[in-house]
C-alpha positions as a Python dict, from the first residue, in 0.01 Angstrom:
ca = {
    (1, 'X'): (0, 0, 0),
    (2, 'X'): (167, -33, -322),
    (3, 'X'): (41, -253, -606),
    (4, 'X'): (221, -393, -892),
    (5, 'X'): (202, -197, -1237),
    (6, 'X'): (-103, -334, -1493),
    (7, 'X'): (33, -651, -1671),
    (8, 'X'): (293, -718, -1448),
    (9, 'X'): (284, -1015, -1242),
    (10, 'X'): (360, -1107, -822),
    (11, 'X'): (473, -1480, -818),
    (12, 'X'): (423, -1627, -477),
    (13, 'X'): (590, -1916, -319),
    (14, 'X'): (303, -2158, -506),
    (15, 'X'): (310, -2010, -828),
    (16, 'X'): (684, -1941, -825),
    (17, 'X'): (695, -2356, -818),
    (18, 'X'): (455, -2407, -1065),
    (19, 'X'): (662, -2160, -1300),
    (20, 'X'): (981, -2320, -1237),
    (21, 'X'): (816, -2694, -1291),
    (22, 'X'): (744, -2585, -1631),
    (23, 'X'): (1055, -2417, -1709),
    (24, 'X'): (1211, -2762, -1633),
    (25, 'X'): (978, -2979, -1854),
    (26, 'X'): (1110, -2656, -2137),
    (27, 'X'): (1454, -2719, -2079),
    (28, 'X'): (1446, -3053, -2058),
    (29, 'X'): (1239, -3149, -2339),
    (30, 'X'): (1425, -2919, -2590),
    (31, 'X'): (1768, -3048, -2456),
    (32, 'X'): (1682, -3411, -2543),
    (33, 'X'): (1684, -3292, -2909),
    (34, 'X'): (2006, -3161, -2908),
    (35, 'X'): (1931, -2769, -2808),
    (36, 'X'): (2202, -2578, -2618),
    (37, 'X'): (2088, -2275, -2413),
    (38, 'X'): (2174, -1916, -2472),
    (39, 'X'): (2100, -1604, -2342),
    (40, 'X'): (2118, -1186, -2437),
    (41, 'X'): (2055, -905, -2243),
    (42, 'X'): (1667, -752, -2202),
    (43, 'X'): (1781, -379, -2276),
    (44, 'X'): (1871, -341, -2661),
    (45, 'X'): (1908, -70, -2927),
    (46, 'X'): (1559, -9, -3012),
    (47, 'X'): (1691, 47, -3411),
    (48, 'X'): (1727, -322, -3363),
    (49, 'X'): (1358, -369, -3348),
    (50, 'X'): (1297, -127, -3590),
    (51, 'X'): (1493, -276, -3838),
    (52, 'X'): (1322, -607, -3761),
    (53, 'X'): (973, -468, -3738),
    (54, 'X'): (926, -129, -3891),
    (55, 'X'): (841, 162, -3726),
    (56, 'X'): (533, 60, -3617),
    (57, 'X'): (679, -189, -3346),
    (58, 'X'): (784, 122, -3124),
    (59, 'X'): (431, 205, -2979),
    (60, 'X'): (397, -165, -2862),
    (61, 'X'): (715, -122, -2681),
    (62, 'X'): (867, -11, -2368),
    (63, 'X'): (1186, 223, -2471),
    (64, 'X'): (1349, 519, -2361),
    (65, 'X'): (1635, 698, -2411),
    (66, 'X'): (1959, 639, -2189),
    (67, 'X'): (2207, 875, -1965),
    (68, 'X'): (2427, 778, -2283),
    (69, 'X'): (2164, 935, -2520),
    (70, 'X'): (2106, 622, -2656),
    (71, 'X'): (1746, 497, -2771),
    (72, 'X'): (1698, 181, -2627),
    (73, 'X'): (1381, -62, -2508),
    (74, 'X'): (1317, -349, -2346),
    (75, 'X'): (1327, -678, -2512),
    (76, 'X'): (958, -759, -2699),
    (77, 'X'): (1080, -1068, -2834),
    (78, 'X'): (1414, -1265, -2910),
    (79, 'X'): (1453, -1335, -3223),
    (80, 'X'): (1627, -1011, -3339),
    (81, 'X'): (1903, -1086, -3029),
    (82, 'X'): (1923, -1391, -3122),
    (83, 'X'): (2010, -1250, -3476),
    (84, 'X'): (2261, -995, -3420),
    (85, 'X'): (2440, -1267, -3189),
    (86, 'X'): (2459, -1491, -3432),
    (87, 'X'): (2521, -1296, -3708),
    (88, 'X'): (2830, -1096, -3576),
    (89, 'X'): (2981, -1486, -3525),
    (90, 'X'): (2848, -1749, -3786),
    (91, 'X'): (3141, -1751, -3966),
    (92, 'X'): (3311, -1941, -3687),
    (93, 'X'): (3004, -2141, -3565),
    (94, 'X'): (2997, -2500, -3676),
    (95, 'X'): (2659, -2552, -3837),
    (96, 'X'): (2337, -2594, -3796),
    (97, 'X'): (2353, -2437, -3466),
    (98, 'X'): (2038, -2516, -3216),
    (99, 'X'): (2008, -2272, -2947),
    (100, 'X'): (1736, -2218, -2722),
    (101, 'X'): (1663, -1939, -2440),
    (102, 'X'): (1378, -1931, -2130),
    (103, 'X'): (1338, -1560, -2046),
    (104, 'X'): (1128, -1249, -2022),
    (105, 'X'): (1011, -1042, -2268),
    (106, 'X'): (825, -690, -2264),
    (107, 'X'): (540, -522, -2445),
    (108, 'X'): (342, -250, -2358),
    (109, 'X'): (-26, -357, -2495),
    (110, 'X'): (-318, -367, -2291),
    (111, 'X'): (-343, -619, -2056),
    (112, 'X'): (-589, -891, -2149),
    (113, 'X'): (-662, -1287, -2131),
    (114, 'X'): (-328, -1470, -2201),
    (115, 'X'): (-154, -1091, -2240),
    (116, 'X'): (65, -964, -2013),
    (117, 'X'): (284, -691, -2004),
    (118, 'X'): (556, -867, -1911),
    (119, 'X'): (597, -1246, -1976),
    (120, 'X'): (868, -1520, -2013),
    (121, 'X'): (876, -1714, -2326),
    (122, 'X'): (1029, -2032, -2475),
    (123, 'X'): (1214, -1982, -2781),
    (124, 'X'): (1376, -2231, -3004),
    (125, 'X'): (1608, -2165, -3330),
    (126, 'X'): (1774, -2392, -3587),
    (127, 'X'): (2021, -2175, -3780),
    (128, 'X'): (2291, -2242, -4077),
    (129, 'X'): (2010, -2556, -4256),
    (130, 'X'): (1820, -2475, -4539),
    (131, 'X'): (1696, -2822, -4580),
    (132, 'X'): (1333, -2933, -4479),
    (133, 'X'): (1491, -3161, -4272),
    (134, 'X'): (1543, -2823, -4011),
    (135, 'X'): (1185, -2775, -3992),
    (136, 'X'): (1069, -3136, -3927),
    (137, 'X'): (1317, -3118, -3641),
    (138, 'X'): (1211, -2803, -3525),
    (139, 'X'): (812, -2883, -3529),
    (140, 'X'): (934, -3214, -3353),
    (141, 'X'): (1087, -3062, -3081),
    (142, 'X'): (790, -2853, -3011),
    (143, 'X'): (559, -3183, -3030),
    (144, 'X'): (823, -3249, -2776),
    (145, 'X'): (798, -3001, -2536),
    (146, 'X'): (381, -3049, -2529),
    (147, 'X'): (430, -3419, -2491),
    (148, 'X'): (639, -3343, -2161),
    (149, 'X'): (357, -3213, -1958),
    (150, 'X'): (130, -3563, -2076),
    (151, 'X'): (-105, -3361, -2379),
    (152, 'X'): (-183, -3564, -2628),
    (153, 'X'): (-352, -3558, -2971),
    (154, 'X'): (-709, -3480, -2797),
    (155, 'X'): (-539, -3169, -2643),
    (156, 'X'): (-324, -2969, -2917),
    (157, 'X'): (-261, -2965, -3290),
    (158, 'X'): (-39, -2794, -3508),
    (159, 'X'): (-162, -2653, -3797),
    (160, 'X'): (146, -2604, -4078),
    (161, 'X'): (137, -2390, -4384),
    (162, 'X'): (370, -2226, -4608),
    (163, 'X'): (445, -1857, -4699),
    (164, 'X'): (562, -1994, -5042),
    (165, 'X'): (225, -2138, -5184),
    (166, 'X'): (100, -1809, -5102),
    (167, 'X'): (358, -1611, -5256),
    (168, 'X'): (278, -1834, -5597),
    (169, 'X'): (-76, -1758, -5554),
    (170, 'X'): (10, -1408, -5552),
    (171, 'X'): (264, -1468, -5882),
    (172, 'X'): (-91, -1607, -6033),
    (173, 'X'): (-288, -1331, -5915),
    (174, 'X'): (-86, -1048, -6033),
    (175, 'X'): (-53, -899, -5707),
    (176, 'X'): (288, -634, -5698),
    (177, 'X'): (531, -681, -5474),
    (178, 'X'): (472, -362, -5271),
    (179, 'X'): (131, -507, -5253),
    (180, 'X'): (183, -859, -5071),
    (181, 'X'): (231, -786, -4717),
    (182, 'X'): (-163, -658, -4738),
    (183, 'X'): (-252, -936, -4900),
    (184, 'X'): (-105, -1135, -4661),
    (185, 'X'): (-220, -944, -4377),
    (186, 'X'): (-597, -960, -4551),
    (187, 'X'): (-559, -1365, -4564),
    (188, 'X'): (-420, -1354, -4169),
    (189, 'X'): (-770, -1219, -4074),
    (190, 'X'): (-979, -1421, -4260),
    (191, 'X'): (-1096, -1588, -4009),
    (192, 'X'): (-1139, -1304, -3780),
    (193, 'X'): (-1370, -1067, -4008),
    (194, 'X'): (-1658, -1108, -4264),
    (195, 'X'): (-1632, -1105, -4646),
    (196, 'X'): (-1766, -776, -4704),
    (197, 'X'): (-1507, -553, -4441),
    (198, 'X'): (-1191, -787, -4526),
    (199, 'X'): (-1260, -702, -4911),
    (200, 'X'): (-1355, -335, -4839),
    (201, 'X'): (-1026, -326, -4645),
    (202, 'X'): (-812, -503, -4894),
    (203, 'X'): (-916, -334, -5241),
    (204, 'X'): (-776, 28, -5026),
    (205, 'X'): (-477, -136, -5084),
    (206, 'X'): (-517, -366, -5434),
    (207, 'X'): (-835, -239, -5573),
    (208, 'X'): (-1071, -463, -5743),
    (209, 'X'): (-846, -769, -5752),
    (210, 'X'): (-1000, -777, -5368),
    (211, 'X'): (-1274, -1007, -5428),
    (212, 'X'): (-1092, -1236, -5646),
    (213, 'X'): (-814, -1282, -5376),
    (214, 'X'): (-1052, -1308, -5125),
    (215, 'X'): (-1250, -1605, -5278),
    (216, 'X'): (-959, -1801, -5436),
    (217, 'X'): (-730, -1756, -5134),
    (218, 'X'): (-1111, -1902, -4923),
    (219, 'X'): (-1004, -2183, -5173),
    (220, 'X'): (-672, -2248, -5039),
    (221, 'X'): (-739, -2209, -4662),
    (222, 'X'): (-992, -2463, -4717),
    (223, 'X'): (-713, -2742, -4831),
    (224, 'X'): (-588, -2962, -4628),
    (225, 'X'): (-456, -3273, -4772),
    (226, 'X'): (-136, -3279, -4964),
    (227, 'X'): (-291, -3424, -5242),
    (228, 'X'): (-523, -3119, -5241),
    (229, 'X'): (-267, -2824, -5243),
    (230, 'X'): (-68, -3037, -5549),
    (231, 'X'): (-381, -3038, -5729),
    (232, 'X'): (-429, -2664, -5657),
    (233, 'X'): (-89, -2615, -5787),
    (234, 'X'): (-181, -2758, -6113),
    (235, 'X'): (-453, -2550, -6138),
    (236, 'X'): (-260, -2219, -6078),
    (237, 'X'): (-160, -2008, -6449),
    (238, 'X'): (177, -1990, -6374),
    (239, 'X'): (513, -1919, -6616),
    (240, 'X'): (734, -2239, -6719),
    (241, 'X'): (1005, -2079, -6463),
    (242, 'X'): (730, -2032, -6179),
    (243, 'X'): (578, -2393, -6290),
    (244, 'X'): (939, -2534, -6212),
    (245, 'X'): (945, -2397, -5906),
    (246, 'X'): (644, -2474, -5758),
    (247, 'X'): (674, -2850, -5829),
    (248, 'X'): (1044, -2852, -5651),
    (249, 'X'): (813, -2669, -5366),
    (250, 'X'): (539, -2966, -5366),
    (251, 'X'): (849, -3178, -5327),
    (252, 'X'): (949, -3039, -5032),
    (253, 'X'): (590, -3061, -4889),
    (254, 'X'): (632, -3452, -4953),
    (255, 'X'): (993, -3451, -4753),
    (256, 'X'): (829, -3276, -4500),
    (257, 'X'): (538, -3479, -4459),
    (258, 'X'): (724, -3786, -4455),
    (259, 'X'): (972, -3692, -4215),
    (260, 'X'): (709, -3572, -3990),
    (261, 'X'): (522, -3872, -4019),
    (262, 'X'): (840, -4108, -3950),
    (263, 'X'): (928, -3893, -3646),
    (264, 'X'): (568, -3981, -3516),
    (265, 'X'): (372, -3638, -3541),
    (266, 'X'): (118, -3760, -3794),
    (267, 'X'): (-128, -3711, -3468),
    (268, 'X'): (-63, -3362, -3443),
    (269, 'X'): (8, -3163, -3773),
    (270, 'X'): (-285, -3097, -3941),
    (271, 'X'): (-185, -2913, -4337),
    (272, 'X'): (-391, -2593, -4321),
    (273, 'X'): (-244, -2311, -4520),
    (274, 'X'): (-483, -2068, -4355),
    (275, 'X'): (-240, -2011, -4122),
    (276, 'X'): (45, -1720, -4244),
    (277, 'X'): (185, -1590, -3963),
    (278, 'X'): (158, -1207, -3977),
    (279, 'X'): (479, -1141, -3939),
    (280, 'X'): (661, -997, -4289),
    (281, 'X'): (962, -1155, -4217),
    (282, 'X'): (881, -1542, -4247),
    (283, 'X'): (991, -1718, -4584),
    (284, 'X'): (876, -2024, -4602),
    (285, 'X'): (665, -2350, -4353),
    (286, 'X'): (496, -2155, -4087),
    (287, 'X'): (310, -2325, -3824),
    (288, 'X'): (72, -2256, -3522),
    (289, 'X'): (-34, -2431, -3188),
    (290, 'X'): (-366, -2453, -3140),
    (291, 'X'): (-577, -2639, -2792),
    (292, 'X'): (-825, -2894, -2906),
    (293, 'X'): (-1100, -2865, -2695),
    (294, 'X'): (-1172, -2466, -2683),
    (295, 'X'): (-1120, -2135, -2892),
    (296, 'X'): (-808, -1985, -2747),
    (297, 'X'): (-535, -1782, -2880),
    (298, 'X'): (-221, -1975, -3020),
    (299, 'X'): (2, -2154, -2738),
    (300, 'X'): (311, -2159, -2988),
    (301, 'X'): (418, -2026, -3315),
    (302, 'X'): (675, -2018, -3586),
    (303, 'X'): (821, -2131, -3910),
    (304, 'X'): (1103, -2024, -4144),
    (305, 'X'): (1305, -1688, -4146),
    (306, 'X'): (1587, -1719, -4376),
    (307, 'X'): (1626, -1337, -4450),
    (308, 'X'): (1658, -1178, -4091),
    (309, 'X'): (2009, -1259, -4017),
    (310, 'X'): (2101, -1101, -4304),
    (311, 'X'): (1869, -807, -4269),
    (312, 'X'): (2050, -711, -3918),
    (313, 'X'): (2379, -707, -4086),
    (314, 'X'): (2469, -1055, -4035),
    (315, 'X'): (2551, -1271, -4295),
    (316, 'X'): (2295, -1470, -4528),
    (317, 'X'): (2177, -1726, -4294),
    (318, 'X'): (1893, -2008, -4305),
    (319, 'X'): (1672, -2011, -4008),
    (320, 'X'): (1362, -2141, -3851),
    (321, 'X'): (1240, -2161, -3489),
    (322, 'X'): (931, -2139, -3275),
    (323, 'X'): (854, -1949, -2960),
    (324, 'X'): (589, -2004, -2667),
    (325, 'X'): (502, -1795, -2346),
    (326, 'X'): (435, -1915, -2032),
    (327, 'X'): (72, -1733, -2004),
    (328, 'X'): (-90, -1914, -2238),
    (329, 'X'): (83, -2265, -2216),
    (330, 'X'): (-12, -2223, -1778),
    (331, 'X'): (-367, -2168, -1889),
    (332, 'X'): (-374, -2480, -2101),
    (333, 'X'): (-252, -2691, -1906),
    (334, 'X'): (-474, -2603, -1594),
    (335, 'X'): (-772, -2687, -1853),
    (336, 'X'): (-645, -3005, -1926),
    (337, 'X'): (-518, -3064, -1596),
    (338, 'X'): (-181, -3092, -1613),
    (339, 'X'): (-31, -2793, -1421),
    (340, 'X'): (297, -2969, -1314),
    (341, 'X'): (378, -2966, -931),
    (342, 'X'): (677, -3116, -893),
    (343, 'X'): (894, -2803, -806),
    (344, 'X'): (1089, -2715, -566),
    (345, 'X'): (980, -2772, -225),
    (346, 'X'): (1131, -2880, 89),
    (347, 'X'): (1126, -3266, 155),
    (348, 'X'): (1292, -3356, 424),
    (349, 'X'): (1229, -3242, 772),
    (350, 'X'): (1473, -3315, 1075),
    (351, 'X'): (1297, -3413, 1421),
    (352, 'X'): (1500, -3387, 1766),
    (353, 'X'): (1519, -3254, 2094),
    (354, 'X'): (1786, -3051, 2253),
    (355, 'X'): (2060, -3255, 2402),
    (356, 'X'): (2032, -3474, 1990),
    (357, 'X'): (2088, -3130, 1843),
    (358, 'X'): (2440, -3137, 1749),
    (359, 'X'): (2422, -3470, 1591),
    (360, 'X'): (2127, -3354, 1368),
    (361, 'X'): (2259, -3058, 1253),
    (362, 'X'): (2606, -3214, 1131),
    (363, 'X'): (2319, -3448, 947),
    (364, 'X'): (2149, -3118, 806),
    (365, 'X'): (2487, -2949, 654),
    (366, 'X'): (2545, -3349, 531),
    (367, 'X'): (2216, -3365, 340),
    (368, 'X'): (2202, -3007, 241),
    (369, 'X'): (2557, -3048, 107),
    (370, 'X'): (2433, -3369, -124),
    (371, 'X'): (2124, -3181, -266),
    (372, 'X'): (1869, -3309, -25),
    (373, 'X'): (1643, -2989, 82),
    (374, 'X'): (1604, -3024, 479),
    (375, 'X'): (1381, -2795, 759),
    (376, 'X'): (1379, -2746, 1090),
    (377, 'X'): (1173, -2601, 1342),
    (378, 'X'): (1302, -2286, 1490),
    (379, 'X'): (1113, -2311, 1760),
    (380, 'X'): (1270, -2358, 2071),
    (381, 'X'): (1177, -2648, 2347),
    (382, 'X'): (941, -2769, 2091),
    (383, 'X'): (842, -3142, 2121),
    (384, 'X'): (819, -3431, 1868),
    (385, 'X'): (472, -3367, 1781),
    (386, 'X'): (481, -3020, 1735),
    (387, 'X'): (783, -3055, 1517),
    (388, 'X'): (597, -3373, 1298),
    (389, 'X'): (296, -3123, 1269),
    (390, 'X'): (483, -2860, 1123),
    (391, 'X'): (689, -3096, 901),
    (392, 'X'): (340, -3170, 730),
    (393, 'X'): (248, -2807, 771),
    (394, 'X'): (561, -2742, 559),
    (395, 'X'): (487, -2968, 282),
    (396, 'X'): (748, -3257, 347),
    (397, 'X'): (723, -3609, 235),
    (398, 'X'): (938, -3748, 497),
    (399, 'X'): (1069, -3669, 850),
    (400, 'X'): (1397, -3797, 992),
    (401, 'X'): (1345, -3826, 1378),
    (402, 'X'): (1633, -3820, 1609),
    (403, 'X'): (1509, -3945, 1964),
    (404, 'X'): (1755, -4063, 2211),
    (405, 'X'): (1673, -4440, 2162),
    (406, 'X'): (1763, -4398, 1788),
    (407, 'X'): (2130, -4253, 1821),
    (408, 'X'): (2189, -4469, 2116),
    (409, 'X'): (2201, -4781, 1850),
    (410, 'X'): (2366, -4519, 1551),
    (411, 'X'): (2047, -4462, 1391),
    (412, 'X'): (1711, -4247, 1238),
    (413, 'X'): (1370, -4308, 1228),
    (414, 'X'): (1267, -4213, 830),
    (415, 'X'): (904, -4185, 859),
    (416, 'X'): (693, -4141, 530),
    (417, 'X'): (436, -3865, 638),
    (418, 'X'): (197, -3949, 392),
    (419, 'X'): (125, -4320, 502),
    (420, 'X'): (231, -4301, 810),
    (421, 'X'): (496, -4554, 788),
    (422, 'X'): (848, -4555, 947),
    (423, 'X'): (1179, -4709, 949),
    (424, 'X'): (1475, -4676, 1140),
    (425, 'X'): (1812, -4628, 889),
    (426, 'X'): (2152, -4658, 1032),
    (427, 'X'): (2297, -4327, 1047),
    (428, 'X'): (2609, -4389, 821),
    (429, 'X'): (2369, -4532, 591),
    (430, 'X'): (2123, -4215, 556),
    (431, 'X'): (2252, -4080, 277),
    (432, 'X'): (2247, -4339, 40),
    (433, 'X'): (1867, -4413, 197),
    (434, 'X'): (1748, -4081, 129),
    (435, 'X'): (1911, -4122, -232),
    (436, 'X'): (1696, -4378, -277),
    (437, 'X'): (1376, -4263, -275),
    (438, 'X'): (1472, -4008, -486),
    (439, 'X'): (1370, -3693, -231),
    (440, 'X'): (1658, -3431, -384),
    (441, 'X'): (1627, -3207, -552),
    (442, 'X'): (1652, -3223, -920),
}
């Protein structure tokens, strides 16, 4: 008997509906806010991701080389697609552009607690703004997308931060450029590993400046009131040209905060500039989302990238956008209970015996044709009861009965298996009944 490979998963009928419930509640949610789907192929150059990533990314990847002798792999995320698409047309795109794609994505890691091998993510981009008002919108629309499975402020938060305050901090420290990405990679595992390694590890890198980075960047994790990081600002030794520039920074914090606030989220960003993303390639707000009630991993992440574009060969281009996979935001909402049901199963299930046959099955290609989703036994001879049982069996709501008392006056009996009640609907009129209670599919 074969099984599937490690970190790959088997999606029965059940979970199959559960996945496509919640692909739904994605797409719809990030629609209402303006977001137009997209998609790219999962088989790209893997220079692509190296030129993203570094070197380094190939190990976590699955990649091969073609019958073309080209070096390829399978998609590990979508930002770098969505990149070279957009880059090789934003001349002639009308600006900001708001795309969003639901699909799978590959990486070959262990297998672990909310880590697959293979998993389908949600990703939404804001490209062509360089405005704050592009990252309210885009921290909105993830607010959004939580909000559309009914979590609340007692189940999520997002924390925000910023790449830039750090990359002051770093001005005032006297930290080289060639230095920062371990300093910010130090700062990423802060909470993750004691004083005494995260030093020892960071001064291989930037020598005795370790423990001074390491307390004074404590400092600023610990912040987390606007007032606070302005204040922090002031305290930093920084040039007249660096002073300038940090204060036009703190100004966008207040824009941002203020927007936020007006678009309702004040219940769910939390300022915590602890957070940094460890990707290199974000720029400026980053932001994490985190359950309430336990320690998990993060069920969504993102902030600003205005360099990529640019980096793949693409023009300059501002950007920001989030992504969030389906492992982790399934287990979340099971814990809160709020795994969404209301996929795709049959509803309607047609009742009859052999001589009303052809006068439910013109009914069936009817109601199939307008959406509805209909079953039938297969079984032949079988009588009314049989067929009701297996309409429950089956998961239905309702089952249309077509006795020979009911067509002899035109009509169905609609009866509502749950409570047991039943009506009879004139046949012409069965259609527009059916519409009513809102049984097709959506």
């Amino acid at each position: 008997m074969f099984e599937s490979l490690p970190g790959f998963r088997d999606f029965y009928p059940e979970d199959y509906e559960v996945r496509q419930a919640l692909f739904q509640r994605w797409k719809n949610a990030v629609e209402s806010a303006g977001f137009v789907g997209y998609d790219g192929p999962v088989l790209e150059s893997l220079d692509l991701y190296i030129e993203k990533s570094g070197e380094e990314i190939v190990e976590q990847l699955f990649h091969f080389v073609d019958k073309g002798g080209r070096r390829v792999a399978l998609r590990p995320e979508m930002t770098p697609t969505l990149g070279r698409m957009a880059g090789s047309k934003a001349n002639g795109m009308r600006k900001p552009v708001k795309w969003y794609n639901i699909g799978d994505h590959f990486r070959f890691e262990r297998p672990q607690k909310g880590r697959t091998r293979c998993f389908t993510q949600l990703n939404v981009d804001i490209l062509g703004e360089a405005g704050v008002a592009a990252d309210a919108e885009s921290i909105h629309t993830l607010i959004l997308v939580f909000r559309a499975f009914g979590l609340t402020g007692e189940d999520f938060y997002i924390r925000l931060s910023d790449r830039e305050l750090w990359s002051f901090a770093m001005d005032a420290w006297g930290v080289a450029v060639d230095q920062r990405g371990h300093v910010l990679s130090a700062i990423d595992k802060m909470e993750r590993m004691d004083r005494d390694a995260l030093v020892s590890w960071l001064s291989e890198h930037v020598g005795e400046l370790a423990g001074v980075i390491y307390d004074d960047a404590k400092v600023l994790a610990g912040i987390h009131d606007l007032d606070g990081l302005i204040a922090w600002g002031h305290a930093l030794d920084l040039s007249p040209e660096q002073r300038n520039a940090l204060d036009a920074r703190m100004a966008e914090w207040r824009t941002l905060i203020g927007a936020l606030k007006d678009l309702g989220c004040s219940d769910y960003v939390v300022i915590d500039p602890g957070i940094v993303r460890g990707l290199a390639y974000y720029t400026g707000f980053v932001f994490e989302a985190f359950e309430k009630r336990r320690k998990s991993r993060a069920l969504a992440g993102g902030g600003r990238y205005d360099n990529l574009v640019g980096k793949l060969g693409g023009p300059d281009l501002h950007a920001v956008g989030w992504a969030m996979g389906d492992v982790t935001m399934l287990d979340c909402l099971e814990f809160c209970g709020k795994t969404p049901h209301e996929a795709v199963r049959p509803k309607l299930f047609m009742v009859f015996g052999d001589s009303e046959r052809p006068v439910c099955f013109a009914d069936v290609d009817a109601l199939r044709g307008s959406g509805c989703r209909v079953l039938y036994s297969y079984r032949a001879n079988a009588g009314f009861g049989k067929q009701l049982k297996e309409a429950s069996q089956c998961g239905c709501s309702h089952a249309l009965i077509y006795g020979s008392d009911e067509l002899a006056d035109g009509e169905v009996t609609v009866k509502d298996l749950g409570s047991g009640s039943a009506r009879r609907v004139k046949r012409g009129e069965l259609a527009a009944f059916i519409a009513a209670l809102d049984l097709k599919g959506s």
